[in-house]
C-alpha positions in Angstrom: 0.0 0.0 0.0 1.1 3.4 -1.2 2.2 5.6 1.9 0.1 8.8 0.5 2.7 11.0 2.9 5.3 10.3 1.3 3.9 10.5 -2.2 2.9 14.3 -1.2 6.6 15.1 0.1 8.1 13.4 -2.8 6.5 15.7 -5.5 6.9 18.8 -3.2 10.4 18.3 -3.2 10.4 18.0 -6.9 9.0 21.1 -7.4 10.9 22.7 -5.1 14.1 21.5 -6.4 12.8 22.6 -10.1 11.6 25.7 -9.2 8.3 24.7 -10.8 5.6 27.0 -9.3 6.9 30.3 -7.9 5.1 31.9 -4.5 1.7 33.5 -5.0 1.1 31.5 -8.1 -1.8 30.3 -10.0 -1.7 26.8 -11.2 -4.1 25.7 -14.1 -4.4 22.2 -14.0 -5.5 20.0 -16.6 -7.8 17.0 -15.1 -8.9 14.7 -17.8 -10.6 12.4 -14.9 -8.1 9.5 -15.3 -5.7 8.4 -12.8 -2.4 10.4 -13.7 -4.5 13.6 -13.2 -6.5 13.3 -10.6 -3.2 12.4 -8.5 -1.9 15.4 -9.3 -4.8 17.8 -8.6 -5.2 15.9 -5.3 -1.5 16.1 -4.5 -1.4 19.8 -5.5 -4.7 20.1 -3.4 -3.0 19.1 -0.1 -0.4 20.8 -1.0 -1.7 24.0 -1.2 -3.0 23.2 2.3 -0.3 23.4 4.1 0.5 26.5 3.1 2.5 26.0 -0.2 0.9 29.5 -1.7 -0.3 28.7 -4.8 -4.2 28.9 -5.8 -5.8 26.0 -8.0 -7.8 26.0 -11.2 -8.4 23.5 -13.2 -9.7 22.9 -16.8 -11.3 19.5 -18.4 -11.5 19.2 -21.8 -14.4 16.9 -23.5 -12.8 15.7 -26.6 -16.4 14.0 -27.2 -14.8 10.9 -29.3 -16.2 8.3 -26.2 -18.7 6.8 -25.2 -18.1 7.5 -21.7 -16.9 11.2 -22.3 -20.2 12.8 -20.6 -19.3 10.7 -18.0 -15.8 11.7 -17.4 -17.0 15.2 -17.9 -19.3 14.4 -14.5 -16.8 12.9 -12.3 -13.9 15.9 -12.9 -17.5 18.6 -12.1 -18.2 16.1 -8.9 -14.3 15.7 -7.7 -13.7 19.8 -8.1 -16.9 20.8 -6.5 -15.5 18.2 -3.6 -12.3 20.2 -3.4 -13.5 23.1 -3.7 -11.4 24.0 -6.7 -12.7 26.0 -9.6 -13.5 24.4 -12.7 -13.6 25.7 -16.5 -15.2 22.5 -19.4 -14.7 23.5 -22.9 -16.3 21.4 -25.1 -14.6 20.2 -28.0 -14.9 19.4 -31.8 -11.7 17.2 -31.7 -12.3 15.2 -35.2 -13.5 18.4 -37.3 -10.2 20.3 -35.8 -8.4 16.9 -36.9 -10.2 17.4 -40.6 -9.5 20.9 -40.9 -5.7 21.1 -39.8 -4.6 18.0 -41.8 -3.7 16.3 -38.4 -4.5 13.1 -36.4 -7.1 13.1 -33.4 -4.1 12.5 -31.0 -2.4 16.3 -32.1 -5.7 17.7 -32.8 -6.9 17.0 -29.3 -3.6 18.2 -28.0 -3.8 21.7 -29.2 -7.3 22.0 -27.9 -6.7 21.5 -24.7 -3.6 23.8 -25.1 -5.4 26.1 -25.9 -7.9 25.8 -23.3 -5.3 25.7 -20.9 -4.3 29.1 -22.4 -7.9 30.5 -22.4 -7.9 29.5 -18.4 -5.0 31.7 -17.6 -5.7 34.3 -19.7 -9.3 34.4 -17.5 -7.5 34.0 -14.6 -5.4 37.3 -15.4 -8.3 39.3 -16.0 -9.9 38.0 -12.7 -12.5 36.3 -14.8 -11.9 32.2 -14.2 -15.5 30.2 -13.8 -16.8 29.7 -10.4 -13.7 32.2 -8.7 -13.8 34.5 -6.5 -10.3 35.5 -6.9 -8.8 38.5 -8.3 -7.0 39.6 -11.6 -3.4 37.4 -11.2 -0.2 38.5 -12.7 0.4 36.6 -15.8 3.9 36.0 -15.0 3.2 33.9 -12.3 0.2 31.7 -13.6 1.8 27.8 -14.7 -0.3 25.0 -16.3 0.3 21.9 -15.0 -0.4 18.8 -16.7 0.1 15.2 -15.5 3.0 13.5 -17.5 4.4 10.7 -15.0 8.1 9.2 -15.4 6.2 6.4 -17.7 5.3 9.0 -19.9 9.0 10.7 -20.2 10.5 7.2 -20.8 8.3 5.8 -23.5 8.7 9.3 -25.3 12.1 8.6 -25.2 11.8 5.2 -27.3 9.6 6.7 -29.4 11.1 9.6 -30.1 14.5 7.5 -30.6 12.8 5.1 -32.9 11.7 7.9 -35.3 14.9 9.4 -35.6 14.4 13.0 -33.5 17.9 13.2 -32.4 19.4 14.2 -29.0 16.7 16.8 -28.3 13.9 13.6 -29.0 16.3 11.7 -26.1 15.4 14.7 -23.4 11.8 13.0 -23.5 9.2 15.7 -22.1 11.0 18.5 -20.1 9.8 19.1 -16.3 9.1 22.6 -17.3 8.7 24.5 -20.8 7.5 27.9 -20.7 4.6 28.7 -18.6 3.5 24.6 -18.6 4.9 22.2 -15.9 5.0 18.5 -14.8 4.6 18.8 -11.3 4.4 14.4 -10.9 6.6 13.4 -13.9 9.1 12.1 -10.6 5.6 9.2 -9.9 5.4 6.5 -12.2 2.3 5.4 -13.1 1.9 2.1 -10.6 3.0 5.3 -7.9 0.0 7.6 -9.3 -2.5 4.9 -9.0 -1.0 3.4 -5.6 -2.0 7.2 -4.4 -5.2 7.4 -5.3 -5.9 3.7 -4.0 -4.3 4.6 -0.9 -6.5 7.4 -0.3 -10.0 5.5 -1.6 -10.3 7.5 -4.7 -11.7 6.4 -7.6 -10.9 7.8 -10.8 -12.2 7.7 -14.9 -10.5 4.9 -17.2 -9.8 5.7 -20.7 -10.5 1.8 -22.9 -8.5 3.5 -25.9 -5.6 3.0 -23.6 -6.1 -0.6 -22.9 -4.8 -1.6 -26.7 -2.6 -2.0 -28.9 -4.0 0.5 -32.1 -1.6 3.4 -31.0 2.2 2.9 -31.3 2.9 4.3 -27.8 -0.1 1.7 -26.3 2.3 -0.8 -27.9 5.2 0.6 -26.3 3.6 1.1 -22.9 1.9 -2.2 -22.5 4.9 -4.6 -24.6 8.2 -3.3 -24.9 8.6 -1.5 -21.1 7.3 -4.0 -19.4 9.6 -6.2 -21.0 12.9 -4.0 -20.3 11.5 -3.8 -16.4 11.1 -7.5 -16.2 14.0 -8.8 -18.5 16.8 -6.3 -18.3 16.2 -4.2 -15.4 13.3 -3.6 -12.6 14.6 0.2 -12.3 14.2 0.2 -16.3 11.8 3.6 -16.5 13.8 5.6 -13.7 17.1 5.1 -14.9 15.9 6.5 -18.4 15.1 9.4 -16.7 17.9 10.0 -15.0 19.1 9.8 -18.3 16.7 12.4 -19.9 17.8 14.5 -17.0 21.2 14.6 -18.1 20.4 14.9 -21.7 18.1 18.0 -21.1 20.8 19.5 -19.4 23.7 18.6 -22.2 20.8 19.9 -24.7 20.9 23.0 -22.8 24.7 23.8 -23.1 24.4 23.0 -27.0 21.6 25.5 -27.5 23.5 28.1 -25.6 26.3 27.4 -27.8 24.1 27.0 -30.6 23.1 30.6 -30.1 26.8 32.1 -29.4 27.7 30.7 -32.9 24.2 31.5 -34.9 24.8 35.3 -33.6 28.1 35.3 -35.3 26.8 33.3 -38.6 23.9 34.4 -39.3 22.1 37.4 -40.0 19.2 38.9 -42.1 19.8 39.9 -45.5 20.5 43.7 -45.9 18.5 44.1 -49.0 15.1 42.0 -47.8 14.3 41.5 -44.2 12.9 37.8 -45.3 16.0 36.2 -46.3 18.2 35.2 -43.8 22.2 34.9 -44.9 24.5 32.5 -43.8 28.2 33.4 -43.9 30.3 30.2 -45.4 33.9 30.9 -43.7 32.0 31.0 -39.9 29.6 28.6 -40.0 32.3 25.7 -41.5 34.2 26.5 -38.7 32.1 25.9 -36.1 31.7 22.5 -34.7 29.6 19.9 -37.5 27.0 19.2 -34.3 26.9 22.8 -34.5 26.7 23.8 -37.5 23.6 21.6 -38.1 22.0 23.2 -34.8 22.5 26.6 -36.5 21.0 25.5 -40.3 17.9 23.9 -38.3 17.6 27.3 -36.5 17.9 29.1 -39.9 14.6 26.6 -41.4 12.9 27.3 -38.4 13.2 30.8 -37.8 12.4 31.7 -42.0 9.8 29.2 -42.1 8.0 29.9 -38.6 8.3 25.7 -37.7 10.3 22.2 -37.7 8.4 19.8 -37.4 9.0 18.4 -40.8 12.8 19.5 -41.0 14.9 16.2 -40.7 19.0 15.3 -40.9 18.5 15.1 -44.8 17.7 18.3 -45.2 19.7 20.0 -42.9 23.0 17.6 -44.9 21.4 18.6 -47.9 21.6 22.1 -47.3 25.3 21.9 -45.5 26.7 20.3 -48.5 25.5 23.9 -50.7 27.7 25.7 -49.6 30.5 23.8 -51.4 28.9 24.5 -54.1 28.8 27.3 -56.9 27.3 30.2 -57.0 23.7 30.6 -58.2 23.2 26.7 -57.2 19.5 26.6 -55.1 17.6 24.1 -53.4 14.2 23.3 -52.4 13.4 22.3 -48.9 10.2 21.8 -46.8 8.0 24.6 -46.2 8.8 26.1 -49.7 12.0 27.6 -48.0 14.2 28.5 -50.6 18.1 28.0 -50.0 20.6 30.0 -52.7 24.4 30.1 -52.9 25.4 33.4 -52.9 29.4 35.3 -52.8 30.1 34.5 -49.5 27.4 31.8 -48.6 23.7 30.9 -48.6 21.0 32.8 -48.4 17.8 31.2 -47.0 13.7 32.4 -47.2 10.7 31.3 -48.1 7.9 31.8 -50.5 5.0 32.5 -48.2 2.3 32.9 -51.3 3.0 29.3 -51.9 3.2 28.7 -48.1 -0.6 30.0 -48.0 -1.9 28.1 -51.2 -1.3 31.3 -53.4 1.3 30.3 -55.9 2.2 27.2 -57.5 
């Protein structure tokens, strides 16, 4: 039997030792209902308690893709109005947003609730949040918090290493990232639902988890159980430990990464679109380095990266050994030309938007 005391002290140490939510702040938390969530808004709950400082809000999106999605919409109303915590439900259109954007269910439903999450504290900032009484918050010091557990980090890692992401893919999902936090990524999942056992609270299962038709279902219910029971019990927390000191190696290459992109790269005197690489500097930085800085250069013409992969970035390396007037296509209709003294990189945004051909 879980000792719920020590589950309590073990994630308050974890966000004390992350700096995860600062004093006087406003925590948004998102509660789907199911076991990972509910651990951490009744964790955070008895937190708060004793005194931690931080007010809670929480936010349940209803993707409305189940059966039982009314239901799970009930329970998250019934636990909050229990604890006494303030609720916002946004109801949402997860398969037309899936049609619309080009995207699966899985992303489609993850940007909703992103953006719910960001509705919540911009409603919180006005003093406006659903069922509060509280005043307008500073911004600054309003975090979402959603319930990744150390399961989630390490099977993000194998995926993520299986479809070739790199070294940043092998951090798995950061502690912190902006305004959003993982206040119980230091549970695993058997320590999430030992909690809520412990403590007689029942909570919302999801049956799309229970199989095998998503590749990280497969992951999570075949290949880590088989690493914890064949090659080592500790299997999930050694990972991250790992992704620990990967994030923090990642870290020291992207401050690197920008020393040498400052001195590389600039924007084109003639159009403030094109961004121009100087040859002679960026060969001489490190190779890991140099392809840090032509990702950045994608990225920052094109506005994303999800779709920018070690080809491209070799592909584009290997132009500037060539002659002048030589161009390549890339992804995003990003344009890259060898010029005098190196390449110069934009993007056709009337083709971007469907306008040209």
């Amino acid at each position: 039997m879980t000792d719920c005391r020590n589950t309590e002290i073990k994630v308050r140490a974890y966000i004390d030792e992350l700096e995860l939510i600062p004093d006087n702040a406003s925590v948004v938390m998102g509660v789907s209902g199911g076991a990972d969530s509910v651990c951490m808004m009744t964790v955070l709950h008895e937190l708060a308690k004793t005194g931690c400082g931080f007010r809670l809000f929480a936010v349940h999106v209803n993707h409305n893709l189940r059966e039982e999605a009314g239901d799970d919409e009930a329970y998250v109303r019934k636990l909050c109005r229990d604890l006494e915590i303030p609720l916002m439900v946004k109801s949402a259109d997860v398969k037309g947003r899936s049609d619309a954007d080009g995207i699966s269910c899985e992303e489609a439903g993850r940007r909703l609730r992103y953006e719910a999450f960001d509705e919540a504290a911009e409603l919180i900032s006005a003093g406006r949040f659903p069922e509060s009484k509280a005043g307008p918050a500073d911004r600054e010091d309003i975090r979402i918090a959603v319930a990744h557990t150390s399961d989630d980090c390490a099977e993000t890692m194998l995926l993520n290493l299986w479809r070739g992401t790199g070294l940043k893919g092998l951090c798995g999902i950061p502690a912190k990232r902006g305004d959003v936090i993982r206040p119980v990524m230091c549970l695993s999942r058997e320590e999430t639902e030992g909690y809520l056992d412990s403590k007689g609270i029942v909570y919302c299962t999801d049956k799309t988890n229970e199989g095998d038709d998503y590749t990280r279902n497969r992951i999570r219910h075949n290949i880590i159980p088989t690493a914890s029971r064949e090659v080592n019990s500790q299997a999930v927390a050694h990972m991250n430990v790992t992704a620990a000191q990967l994030t923090r190696a990642w870290e020291y290459i992207e401050d690197q990464t920008d020393a040498a992109y400052n001195e590389c790269v600039r924007w084109s005197d003639d159009n403030e679109t094109i961004l121009f690489a100087d040859k002679k500097k960026l060969l001489s930085c490190h190779p890991y380095i140099r392809m840090r800085i032509l990702h950045r250069c994608m990225e920052t013409v094109a506005g994303q990266a999800r779709d920018i992969s070690f080809v491209h970035l070799d592909v584009l390396e290997k132009l500037f050994y060539k002659g002048r007037g030589k161009r390549l296509d890339l992804p995003y209709f990003i344009t890259a030309t060898r010029v005098t003294d190196g390449v110069e990189i934009t993007v056709n945004k009337d083709k971007e938007l469907g306008k040209g051909k």
